[in-house]
N, C-alpha and C positions, 0 to 999 in steps of 0.2 A: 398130099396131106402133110408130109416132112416139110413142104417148101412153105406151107399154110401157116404152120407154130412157129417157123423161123422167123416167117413174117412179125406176127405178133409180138413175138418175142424183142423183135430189133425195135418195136414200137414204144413198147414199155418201158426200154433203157432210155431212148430216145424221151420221152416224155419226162423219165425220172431226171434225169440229166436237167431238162430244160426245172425242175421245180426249185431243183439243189441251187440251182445259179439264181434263179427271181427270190428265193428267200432272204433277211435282214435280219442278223442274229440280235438281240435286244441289248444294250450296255449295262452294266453291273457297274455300279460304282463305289469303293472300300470307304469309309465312315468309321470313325468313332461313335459309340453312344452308351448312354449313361440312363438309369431309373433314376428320378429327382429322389433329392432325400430330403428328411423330415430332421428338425436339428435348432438349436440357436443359432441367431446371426445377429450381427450391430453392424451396426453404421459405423467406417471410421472417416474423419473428417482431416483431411491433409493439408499442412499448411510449413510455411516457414519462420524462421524465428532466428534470433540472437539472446545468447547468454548474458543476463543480467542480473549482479548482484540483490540481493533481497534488500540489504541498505546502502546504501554510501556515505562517507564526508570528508568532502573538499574541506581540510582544517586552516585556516585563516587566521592570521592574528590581527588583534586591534589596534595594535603600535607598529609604528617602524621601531628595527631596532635589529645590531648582528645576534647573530645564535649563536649563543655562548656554549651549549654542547644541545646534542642530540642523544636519544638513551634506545633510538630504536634504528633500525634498516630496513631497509625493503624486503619485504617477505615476512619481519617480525611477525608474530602471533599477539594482538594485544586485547588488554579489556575495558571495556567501560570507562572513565576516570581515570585511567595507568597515564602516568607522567611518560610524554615524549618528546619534550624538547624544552629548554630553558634558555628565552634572549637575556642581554644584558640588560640588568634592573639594578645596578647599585642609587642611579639618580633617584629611580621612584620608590625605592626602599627608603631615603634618607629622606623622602618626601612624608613617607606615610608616617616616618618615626617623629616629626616635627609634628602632624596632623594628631598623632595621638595624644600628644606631648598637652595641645591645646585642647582637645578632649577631656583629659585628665582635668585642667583648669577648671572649664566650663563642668565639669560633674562637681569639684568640690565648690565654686561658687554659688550652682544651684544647689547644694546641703546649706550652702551656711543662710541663704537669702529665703530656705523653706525653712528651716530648723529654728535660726538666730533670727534674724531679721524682721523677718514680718511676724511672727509673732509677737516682739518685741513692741514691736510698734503697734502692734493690736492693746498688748495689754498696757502699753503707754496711754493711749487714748482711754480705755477703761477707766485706769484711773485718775486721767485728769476731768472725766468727765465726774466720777465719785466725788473728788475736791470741790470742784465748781457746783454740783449740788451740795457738799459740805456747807459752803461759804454763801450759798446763796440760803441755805433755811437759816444759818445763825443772823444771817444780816436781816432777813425775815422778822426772825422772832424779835432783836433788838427796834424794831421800825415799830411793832406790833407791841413791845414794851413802853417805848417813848410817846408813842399816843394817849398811851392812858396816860401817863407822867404829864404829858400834855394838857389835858383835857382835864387834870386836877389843878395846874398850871404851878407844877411843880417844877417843870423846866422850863426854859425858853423856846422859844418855835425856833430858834436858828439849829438847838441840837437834832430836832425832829429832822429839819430839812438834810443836816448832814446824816444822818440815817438814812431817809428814802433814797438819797443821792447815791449812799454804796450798796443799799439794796439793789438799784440800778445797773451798778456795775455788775455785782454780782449775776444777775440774771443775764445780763450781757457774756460774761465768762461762759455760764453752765450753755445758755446757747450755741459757741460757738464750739468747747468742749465735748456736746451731744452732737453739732452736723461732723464735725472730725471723727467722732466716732463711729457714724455711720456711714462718711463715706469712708470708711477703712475696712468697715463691713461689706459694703457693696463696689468698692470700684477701685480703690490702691491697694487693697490685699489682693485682691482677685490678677488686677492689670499686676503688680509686682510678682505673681508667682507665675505670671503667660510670662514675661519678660525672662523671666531664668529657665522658663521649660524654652522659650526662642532661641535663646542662646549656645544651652546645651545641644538640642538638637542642630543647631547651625554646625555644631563644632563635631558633634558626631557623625552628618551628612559627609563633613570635609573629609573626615578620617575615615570613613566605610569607602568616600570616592580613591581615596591614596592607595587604600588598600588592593582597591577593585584594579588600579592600574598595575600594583607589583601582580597582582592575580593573572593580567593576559599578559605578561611576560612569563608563565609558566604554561605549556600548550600542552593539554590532556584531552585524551581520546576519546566522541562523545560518543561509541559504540564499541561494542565487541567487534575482532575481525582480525583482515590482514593489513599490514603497512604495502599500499601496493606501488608506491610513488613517494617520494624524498627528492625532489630536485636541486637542495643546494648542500651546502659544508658548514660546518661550522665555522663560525670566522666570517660567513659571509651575512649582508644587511638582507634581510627579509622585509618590502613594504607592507603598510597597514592594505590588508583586503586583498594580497595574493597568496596562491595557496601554499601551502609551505608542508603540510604531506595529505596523502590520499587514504583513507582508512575503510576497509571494503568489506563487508560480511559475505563471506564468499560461504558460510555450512548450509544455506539453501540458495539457489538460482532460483532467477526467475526468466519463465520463455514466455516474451510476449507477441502474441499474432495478432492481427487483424482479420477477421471474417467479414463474409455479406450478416445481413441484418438474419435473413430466411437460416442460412445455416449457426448462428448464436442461438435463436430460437429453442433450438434441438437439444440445446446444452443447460446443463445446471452446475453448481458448485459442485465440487466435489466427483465428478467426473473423471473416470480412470483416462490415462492416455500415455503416451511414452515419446520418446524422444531421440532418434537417430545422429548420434554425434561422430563426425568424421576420426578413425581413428581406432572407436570403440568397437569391439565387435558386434556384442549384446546388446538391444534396446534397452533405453534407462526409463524406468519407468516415474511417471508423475503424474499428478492433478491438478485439473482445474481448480483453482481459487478470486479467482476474481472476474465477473462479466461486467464489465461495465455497462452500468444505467444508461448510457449518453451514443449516442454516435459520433463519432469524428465529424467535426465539421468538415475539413478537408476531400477526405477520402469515402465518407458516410460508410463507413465501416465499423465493428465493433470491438472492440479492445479487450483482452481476451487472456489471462497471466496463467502460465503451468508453475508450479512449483516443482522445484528437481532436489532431489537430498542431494548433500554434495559435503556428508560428512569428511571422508576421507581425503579432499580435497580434487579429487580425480579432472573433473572439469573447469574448465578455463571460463572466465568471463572475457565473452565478446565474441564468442565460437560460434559461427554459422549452423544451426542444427534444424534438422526435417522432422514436425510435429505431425502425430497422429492419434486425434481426439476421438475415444468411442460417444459416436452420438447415441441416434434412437435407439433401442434395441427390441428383439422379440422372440422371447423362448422354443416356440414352437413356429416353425416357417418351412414352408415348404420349396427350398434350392435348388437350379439348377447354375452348373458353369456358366461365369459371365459368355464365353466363348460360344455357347450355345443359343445365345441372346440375339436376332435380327433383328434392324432395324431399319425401319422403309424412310422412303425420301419424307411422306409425310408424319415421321416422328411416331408411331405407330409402334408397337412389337411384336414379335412375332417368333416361333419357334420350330423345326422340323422334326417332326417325329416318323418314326419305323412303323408304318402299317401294318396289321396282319399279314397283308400280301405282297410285305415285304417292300412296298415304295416307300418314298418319303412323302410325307404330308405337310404342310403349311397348318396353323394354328396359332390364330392372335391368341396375346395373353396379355394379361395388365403384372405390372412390376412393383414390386414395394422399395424396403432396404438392398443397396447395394453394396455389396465389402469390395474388398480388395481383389478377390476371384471368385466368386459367389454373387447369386442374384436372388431375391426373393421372388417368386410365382406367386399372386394374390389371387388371380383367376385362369383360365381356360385352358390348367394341364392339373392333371394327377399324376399317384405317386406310383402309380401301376405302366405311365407310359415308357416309351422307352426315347429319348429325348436324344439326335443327335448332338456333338457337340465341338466334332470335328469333321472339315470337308462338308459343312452346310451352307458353304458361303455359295451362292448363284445358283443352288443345287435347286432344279426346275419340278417345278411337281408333278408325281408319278414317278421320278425314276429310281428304277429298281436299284436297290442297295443291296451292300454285302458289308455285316459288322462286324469289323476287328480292325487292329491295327497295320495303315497302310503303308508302313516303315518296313514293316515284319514280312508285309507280302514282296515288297522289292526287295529285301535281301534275297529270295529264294530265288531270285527269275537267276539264271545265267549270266557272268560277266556284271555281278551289281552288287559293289559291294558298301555295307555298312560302316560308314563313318565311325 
């Protein structure tokens, strides 16, 4: 009976032995994971850019000519109209003083030729036109007396004849008397008073142009800004049409990028966004002000201006800086880490989440806004699931997880230590 249950007995170990060895313990794999959360997000749209003044001007003079002084330097702070340089002008000064000089002329010859002159001669003709009808009714009347004398034959016809004869005249007179008078009326008053307004304005044209030339020998600033550029000395000749200083409105920049057409779309005026300047700690924040209407013909891009305050002078024109424009945005959205975001060969996405029973599961979803570390879910996850978000990369569906951090579980193993 003893040798009976020994038996048994050696069988069961035997059997238990063989199950222990055929068994495959299951792998557990450590994961990070997260509940999506519910929150705002925007778009921010990344681009690059150079610092450009809000104005500029290359100042230029109209003459050759040396520079007799300079009243500003590089870096000056100037305004609007502020005198910054003065070439040498004594020639065109002595020009303009000659030009006024004739000026002067021609304004009192047009007083005397509107005042004296042609009125003079208007009312000349007046009254030689009044004489000549004076002289034509008296010789009238006597013509008109000797006929009756006549006709009684009280005189002889030779006096009659010398009568009609200076009635003659007479009316001859007042004729020519009357066309002098109306063309003084209609066409040598008129043509004599164009002729002196011709003249003076000839003579004022000369003198506003004398004047104009001592004027671009005086080089005033056509904006607020800085002197950012003075390339020569006093003493030296300046040609007509090269620059002779640079004057820069540097209290706002502007950062201009280029975008695709899809991503301008997204944008409007006034658009928050900032600006990453080497150097700077801080993001400097700025706005969109200008999209342009047009696409580059070149690049069929769209042109795209951030405005930068830049009261205190801080930033440089011409500074390489990294723009980032908030596009779309949407209050309420439902996030998870971009990290947690899979994406198949066929452009697809896709998510793993923590089963009940503890595996990981596969789950397309559709995507909206993307930020910086964030992703919007549009569909096929809630805010209840538990979304890996680490260690889901090639992670095969079913296999059992274990969620926490798997930095944390290799510090503990023996001989492994934490960075």
């Amino acid at each position: 009976m003893a040798l009976a249950v020994a038996a048994v007995t050696a069988a069961s170990v035997f059997l238990s032995g063989c199950n222990k060895g055929d068994a495959t313990p299951t792998p557990v794999v450590a994961v990070q994971a997260e509940h999506p959360t519910m929150g705002a997000i925007a778009k921010h749209i990344p681009a690059d850019a150079v610092l450009a003044p809000l104005a500029q001007a290359a100042i230029s003079p109209k003459i050759t000519a040396p520079v007799r002084h300079f009243y500003v330097q590089r870096g000056s702070h100037v305004k609007a109209g502020q005198l910054l340089a003065v070439l040498e002008n004594r020639d065109l000064t002595a020009a303009a003083l000659d030009n006024r000089g004739a000026y002067t002329t021609a304004q009192a010859a047009f007083a005397t030729t509107t005042q004296a002159q042609v009125p003079e001669e208007y009312q000349k003709a007046q009254l030689d036109v009044a004489q000549a009808k004076a002289n034509l009714d008296l010789n009238q009347s006597i013509v008109n007396a000797r006929k009756q004398l006549f006709a009684e034959g009280a005189i002889p016809g030779r006096d009659l004849d010398t009568a009609q004869a200076a009635l003659v005249q007479a009316q001859a007179a007042y004729d020519t008397a009357a066309k002098h008078l109306e063309s003084q009326k209609s066409i040598a008053r008129k043509a004599s008073l164009e002729a002196a307004k011709g003249q003076l304005t000839s003579a004022e044209g000369k003198y506003q142009g004398a004047e104009a030339q001592v004027s671009y020998s005086e080089i005033r600033s056509p904006i607020s800004g800085v002197v950012t550029d003075r390339p020569l000395f006093a003493g030296e000749t300046v040609a007509a049409g090269s620059t002779l200083l640079t004057v820069m409105d540097t209290s706002v920049l502007l950062a201009k990028i280029h975008l695709a057409q899809q991503l301008a779309q997204e944008m409007k005026v006034g658009d928050a966004a900032t600006i990453t300047v080497p150097g700077v700690a801080d993001p400097v924040p700025a706005k969109v002000s200008l999209i342009s209407p047009a696409l580059d013909p070149g690049s069929t891009t769209v042109e795209i201006w951030l405005l930068v305050n830049n009261k205190k002078g801080d930033l440089k024109v011409g500074t390489p800086v990294h723009a980032s424009i908030v596009g779309r945005q949407m209050a309420r959205a439902l996030t998870v880490p971009r990290s947690a975001l899979l994406t198949a060969q066929d452009g697809s996405k896709s998510v793993m989440v923590v089963g009940d029973d503890g595996a990981a599961h596969s789950k397309p979803v559709s995507v909206g806004i993307t930020d910086d570390g964030r992703v919007q879910i549009t569909s096929g996850l809630t805010a209840a699931e538990m979304v890996i978000t680490s260690g889901n990369y090639a992670l095969e569906e079913g296999t059992k997880v274990k969620v926490g951090a798997a930095e944390a579980d290799d510090a503990k193993k023996p001989g492994t230590a934490k960075e």
